[in-house]
N, C-alpha and C positions, 0 to 999 in steps of 0.2 A: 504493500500500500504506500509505503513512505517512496518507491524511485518514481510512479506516477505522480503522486504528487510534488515531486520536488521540481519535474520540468512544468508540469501544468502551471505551476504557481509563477514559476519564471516565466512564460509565455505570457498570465498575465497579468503578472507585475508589468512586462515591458508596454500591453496595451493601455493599463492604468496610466503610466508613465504618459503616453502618446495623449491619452484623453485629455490628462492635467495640462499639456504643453497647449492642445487644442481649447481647453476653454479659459486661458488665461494662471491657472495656477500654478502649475512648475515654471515657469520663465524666467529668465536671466541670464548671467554671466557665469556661473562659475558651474564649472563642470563637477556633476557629482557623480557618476561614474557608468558603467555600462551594460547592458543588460539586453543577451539575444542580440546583440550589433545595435543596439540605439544609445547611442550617448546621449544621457539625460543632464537636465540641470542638478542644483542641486536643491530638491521640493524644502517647505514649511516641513518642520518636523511630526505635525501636527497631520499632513497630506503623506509623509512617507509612512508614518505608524500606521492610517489607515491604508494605504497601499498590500503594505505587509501583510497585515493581517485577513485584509480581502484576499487577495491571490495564493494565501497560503491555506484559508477556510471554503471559498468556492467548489475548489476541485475534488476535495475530503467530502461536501454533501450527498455528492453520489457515491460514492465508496464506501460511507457508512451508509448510505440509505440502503445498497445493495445487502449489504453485512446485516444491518437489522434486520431485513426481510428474510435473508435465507436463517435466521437465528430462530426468528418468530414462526417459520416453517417450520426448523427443526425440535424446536422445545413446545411446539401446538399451542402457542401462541395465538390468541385472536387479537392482531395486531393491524387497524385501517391505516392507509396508506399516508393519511392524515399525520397519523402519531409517528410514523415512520420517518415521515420527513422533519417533524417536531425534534427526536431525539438527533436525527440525520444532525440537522442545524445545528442544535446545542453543543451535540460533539464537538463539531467542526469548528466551533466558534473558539471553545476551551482548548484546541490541541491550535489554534492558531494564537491565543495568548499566552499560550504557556511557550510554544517557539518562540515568540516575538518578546516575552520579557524573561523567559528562564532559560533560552537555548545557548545562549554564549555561556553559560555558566555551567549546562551540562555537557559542552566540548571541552571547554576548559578544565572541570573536574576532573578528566580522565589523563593528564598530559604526565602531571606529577606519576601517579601510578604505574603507566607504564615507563616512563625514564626509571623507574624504581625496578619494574620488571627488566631491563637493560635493552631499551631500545635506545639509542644514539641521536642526540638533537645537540640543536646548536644556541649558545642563550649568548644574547646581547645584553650582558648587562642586567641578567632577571629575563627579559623578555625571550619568548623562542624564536627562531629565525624560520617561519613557515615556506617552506619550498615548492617547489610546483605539482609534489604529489604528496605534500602534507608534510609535520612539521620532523619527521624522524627520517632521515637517511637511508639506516642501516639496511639489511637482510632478515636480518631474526626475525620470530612470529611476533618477539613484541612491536617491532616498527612497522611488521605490515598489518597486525589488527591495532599501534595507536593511530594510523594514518586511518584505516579505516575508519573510526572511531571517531578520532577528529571531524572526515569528509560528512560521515551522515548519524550520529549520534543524535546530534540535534533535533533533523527532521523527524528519525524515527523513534525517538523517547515522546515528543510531541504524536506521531500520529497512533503509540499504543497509549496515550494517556488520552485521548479525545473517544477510541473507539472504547475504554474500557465506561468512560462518561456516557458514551453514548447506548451501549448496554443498556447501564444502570439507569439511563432515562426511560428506555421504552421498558424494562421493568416495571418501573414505580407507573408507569401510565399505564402500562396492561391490567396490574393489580389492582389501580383504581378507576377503570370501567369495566373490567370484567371482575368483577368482586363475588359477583354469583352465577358465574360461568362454571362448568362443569370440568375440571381441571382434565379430561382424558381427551375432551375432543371440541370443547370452548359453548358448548350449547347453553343458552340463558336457562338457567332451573327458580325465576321466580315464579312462585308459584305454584313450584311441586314441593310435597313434604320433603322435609331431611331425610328421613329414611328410605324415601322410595331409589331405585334404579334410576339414571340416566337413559330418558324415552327415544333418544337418539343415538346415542352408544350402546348402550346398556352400561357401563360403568356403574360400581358398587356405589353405594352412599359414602362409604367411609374416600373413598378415590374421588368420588366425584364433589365432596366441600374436604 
């Protein structure tokens, strides 16, 4: 889930980028940097967070929407398409603010450790010298999973924290519309005794509240 989203959100970051230049928002002088071959200015900070966060939450709506449907299939869920898209969003919205304010923090958390596991990097001074295929040199497993690590840590700690939100959304909304649904196959039992059989499963009473 995290390498589609990581080009999709680049795609449209850069078309965000193009809209702000088109309606007067990103414009100026100074070059803030590039994205897909568009050199952009450099936007209000206030226009890049929302950039961020849009391009990085869009493309995750359908990838959890998909995930909560095949979920609410497999666990007989009675889940409308409604709620679907409900939890869809909320995910996507939290794995795009948790990138956007927690992701340099969960790349950078892992730098120390593996130097400690003996991959090979280079410090200026405190700072690492990030190289063209990440910030460790070497050959060992530790510099080809902290370079790993480093390149998508970030995206992918955000998209299993949005999909596990997103879960736990369409839970809590399945629980509370179908409350007297018959847990074996979702049929509404208001209005039949607790102890009778489910009239459209047959599921026991005890299975079926």
């Amino acid at each position: 889930m995290a390498m589609p989203a990581r080009w999709a959100s680049y795609w449209l970051l850069r078309e965000l980028y193009r809209f702000g230049e088109w309606v007067g928002i990103t414009r100026g002088s100074t070059l803030g940097g590039q994205v897909l071959g568009l050199n952009f200015v450099r936007p209000p900070a206030w226009w890049g967070f929302l950039a961020d966060v849009t391009s990085f939450a869009l493309p995750l709506v359908g990838v959890y929407g998909a995930m909560a449907f095949a979920c609410a299939r497999l666990w007989t869920w009675r889940a409308g398409w409604r709620r679907v898209v409900l939890a869809a969003a909320v995910g996507a919205g939290v794995a795009a603010l948790f990138y956007r304010l927690l992701g340099v923090w969960v790349m950078s958390s892992g730098l120390e450790f593996f130097e400690w596991c003996g991959a090979s990097a280079v410090r200026l001074g405190g700072p690492i010298l990030m190289g063209p295929g990440g910030p460790f040199h070497g050959t060992t497993w530790a510099d080809v999973a902290g370079n790993w690590y480093t390149r998508f840590s970030d995206r992918l700690s955000s998209v299993i924290v949005g999909a596990g939100v997103t879960i736990g959304m369409l839970r809590v909304l399945r629980e509370t519309v179908v409350a007297f649904a018959c847990r074996g196959c979702g049929y509404d039992r208001r209005g039949i005794a607790a102890e009778s059989v489910c009239p459209e499963c047959g599921a026991a009473a005890a299975a079926a509240d």
